[in-house]
C-alpha positions in Angstrom: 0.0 0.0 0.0 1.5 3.5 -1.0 0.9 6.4 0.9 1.9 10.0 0.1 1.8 13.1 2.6 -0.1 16.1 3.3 -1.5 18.1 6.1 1.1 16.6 8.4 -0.9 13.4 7.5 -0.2 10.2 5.6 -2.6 9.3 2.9 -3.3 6.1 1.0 -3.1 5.9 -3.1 -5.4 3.9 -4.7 -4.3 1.0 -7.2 -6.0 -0.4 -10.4 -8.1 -2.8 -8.2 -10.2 0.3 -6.2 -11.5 1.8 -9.8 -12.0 -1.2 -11.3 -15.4 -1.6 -10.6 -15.8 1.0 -13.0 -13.3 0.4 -15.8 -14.8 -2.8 -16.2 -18.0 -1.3 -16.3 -18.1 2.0 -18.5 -17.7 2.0 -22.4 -17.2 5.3 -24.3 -20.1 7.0 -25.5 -23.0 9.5 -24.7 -24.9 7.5 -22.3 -24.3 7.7 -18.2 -22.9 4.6 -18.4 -19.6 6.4 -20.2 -18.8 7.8 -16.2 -21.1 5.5 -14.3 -21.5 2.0 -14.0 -24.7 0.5 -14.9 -24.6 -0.8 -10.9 -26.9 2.0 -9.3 -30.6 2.4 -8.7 -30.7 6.2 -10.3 -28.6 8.7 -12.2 -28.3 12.5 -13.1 -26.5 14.8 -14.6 -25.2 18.3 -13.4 -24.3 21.3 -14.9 -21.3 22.8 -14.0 -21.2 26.7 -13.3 -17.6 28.0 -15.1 -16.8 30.5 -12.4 -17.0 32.1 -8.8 -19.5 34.8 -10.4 -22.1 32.2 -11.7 -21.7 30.3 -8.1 -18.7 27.7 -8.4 -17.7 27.9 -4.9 -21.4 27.6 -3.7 -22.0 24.9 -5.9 -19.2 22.9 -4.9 -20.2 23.1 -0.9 -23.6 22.2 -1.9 -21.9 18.6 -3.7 -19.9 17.8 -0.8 -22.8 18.6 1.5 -24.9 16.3 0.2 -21.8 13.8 -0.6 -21.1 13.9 2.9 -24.8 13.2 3.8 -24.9 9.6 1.8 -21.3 8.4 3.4 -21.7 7.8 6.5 -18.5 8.5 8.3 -16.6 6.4 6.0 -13.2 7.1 4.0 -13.7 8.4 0.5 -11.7 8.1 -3.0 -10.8 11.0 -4.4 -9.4 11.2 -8.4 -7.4 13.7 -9.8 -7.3 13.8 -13.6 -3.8 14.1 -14.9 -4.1 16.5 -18.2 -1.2 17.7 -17.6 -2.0 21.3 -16.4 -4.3 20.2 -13.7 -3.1 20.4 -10.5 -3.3 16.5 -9.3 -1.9 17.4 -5.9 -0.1 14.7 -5.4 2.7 14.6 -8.7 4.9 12.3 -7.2 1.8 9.2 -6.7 0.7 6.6 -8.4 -1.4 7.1 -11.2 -4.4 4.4 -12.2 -5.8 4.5 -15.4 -9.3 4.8 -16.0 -12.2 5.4 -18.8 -10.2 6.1 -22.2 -6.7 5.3 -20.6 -6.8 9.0 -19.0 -4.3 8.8 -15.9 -5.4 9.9 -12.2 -3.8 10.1 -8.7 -6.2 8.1 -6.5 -6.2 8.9 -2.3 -8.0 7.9 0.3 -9.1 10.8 2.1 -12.7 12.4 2.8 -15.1 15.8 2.0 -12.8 17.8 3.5 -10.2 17.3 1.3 -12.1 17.2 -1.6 -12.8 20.6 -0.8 -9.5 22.1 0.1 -6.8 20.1 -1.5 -7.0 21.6 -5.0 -6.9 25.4 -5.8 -10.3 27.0 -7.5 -9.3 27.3 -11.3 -6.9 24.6 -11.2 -9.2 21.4 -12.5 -10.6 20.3 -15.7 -11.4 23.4 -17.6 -14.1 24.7 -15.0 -13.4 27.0 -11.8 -13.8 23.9 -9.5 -11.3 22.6 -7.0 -13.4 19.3 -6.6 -11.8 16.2 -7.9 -13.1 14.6 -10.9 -14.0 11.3 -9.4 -15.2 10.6 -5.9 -16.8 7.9 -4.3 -17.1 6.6 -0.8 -15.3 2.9 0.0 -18.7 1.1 0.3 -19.0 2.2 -3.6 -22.9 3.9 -2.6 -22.8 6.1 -5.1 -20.1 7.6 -7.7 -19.5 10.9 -8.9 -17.1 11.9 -12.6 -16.5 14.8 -14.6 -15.2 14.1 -17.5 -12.0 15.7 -18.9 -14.0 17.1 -21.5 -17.5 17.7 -20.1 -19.0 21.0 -18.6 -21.6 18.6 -16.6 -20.8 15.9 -13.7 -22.4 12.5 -13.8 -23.4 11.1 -10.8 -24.9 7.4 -9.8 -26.7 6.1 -6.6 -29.6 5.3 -4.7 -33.1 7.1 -5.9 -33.1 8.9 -2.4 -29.8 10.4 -3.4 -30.5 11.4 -7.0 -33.5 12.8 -5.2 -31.2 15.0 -2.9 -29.4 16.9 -5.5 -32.9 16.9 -7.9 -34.7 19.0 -5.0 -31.4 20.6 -3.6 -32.1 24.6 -3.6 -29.1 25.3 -5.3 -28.3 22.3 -7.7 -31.8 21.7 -8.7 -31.9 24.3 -11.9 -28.8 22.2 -13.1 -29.7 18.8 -12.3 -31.3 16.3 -14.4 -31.6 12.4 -14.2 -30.8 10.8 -16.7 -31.7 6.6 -17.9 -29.2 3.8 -18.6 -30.1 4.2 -22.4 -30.5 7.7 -22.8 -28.1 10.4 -24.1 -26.2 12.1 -21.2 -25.8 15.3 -22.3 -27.5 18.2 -20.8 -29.9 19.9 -23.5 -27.5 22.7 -25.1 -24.7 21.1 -24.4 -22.1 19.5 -26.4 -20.1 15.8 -25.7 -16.9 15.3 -27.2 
């Protein structure tokens, strides 16, 4: 087990085995199912604000406060997209490769850090400082942002999908979405 540092604490890296669940499980395409494995009750999409001014920051609390609500005190995954000018925090770790090949640092670690770790600005093209992949260790639910997405696709139980649906500041930007159907948000584009 590798471990890297941070915060005067010692984190674990994941390996090939913790993601894949879902590289076995995802194909390329426009369905959820090109984030998300088909292993979940209900799925969404969410539109991703592109700065502080349209609510980035808020939006990002809101996530990880309603993460936080469906983990139950346990550890969570959190991966960093390696694109080369994204800030992976962790250079020097282990990377996994996941979806298309696309390389990410892996750590164990919780909302906190998925909050703080990264700078705003410093992520996949957006103004986020969330990580691109996160999900808790008992696998409940999943959440990805593609390298090349402006939306995040999330997976879970209904009453979660439910959560971020009704949540008073990710509502107007959430959508579920079906196993079959095309994920991307109306006016949006997928690459």
């Amino acid at each position: 087990m590798a471990e890297v540092g941070r915060d005067g604490q010692h984190w674990r890296t994941g390996a090939t085995a913790d993601i894949e669940w879902i590289y076995s499980a995802t194909e390329i395409g426009v369905t959820i199912t090109s984030a998300i494995p088909p292993v979940f009750d209900d799925y969404a999409t969410i539109v991703l604000p592109h700065n502080a001014e349209q609510g980035q920051p808020r939006h990002d609390e809101a996530v990880i406060g309603v993460l936080a609500e469906y983990s139950r005190d346990q550890p969570w995954w959190l991966g960093y997209l390696d694109r080369g000018t994204s800030d992976i925090i962790f250079p020097e770790a282990p990377k996994v490769r996941l979806y298309a090949e696309w390389p990410y640092v892996l750590v164990q670690a919780g909302p906190e850090q998925a909050l703080s770790w990264r700078q705003s600005g410093a992520g996949s093209g957006y103004s986020s400082c969330m990580p691109e992949l996160m999900f808790p260790a008992d696998r409940s639910w999943l959440v990805s942002t593609l390298w090349d997405d402006d939306w995040t696709c999330l997976g879970g139980s209904v009453s979660f999908v439910e959560r971020f649906v009704n949540h008073c500041d990710l509502r107007s930007r959430t959508r579920r979405v079906g196993l079959d159907q095309d994920a991307t948000p109306p006016g949006h584009q997928s690459r």
